[in-house]
N, C-alpha and C positions, 0 to 999 in steps of 0.2 A: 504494500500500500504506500500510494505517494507520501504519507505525513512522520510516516517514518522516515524517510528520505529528509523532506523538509525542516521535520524539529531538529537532527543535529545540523543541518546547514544555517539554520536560521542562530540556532543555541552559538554556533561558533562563526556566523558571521557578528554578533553581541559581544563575542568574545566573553561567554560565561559558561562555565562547569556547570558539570552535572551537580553539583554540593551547593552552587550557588543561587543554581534556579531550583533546586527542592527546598533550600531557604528561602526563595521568593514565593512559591507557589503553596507551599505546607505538602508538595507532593513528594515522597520518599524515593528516594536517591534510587531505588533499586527498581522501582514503579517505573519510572523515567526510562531510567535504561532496558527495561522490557519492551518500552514506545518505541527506544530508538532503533533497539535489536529486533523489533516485528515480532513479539514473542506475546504483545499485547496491543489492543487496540483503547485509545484512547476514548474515553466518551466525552458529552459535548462540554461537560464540565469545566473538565479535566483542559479542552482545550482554550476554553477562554480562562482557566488561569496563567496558562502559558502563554498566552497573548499577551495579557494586561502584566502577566514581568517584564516580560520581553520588550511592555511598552513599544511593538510591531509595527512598522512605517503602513500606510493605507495600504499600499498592495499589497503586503503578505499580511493584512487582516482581510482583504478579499481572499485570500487564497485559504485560511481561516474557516471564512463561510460558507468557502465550496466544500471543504472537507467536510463540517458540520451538516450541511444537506446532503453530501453523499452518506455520513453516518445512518441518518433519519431513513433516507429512501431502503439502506440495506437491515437495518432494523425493524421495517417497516416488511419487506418483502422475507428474512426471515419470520416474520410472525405471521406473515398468513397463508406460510410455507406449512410452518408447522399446524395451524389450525386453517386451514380451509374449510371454505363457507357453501 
């Protein structure tokens, strides 16, 4: 998934550690590095506290909200995967 990609490109284009943004965000150092290694998927939370540390220039807050609706939409189509109507 693209936002793996992105969060360490953005984290080190900021020029900030993984220690420094679980300090900005309250999200655990080990959380983080599960986002960045694709080992876990962020949810929308999660992403707008990394936004707002990251304090994120407008275009990679748009790019922010394409993740966030791509979440929704696949959230959305696993649940009526699982319960169809």
């Amino acid at each position: 998934m693209q936002i793996i990609i992105k969060l360490k490109e953005v984290r080190k284009k900021y020029n900030i550690s993984i220690r420094q943004l679980a300090n900005k965000t309250g999200i655990s150092e080990s959380h983080l590095r599960y986002i960045e290694n694709g080992e876990r998927e962020p949810g929308i939370s999660i992403l707008i506290r990394i936004a707002v540390a990251l304090n994120i220039d407008e275009k990679e807050l748009y790019e922010v909200r394409k993740w966030i609706v791509e979440l929704i939409l696949r959230w959305e189509l696993k649940r009526q995967y699982k319960n169809p109507e």
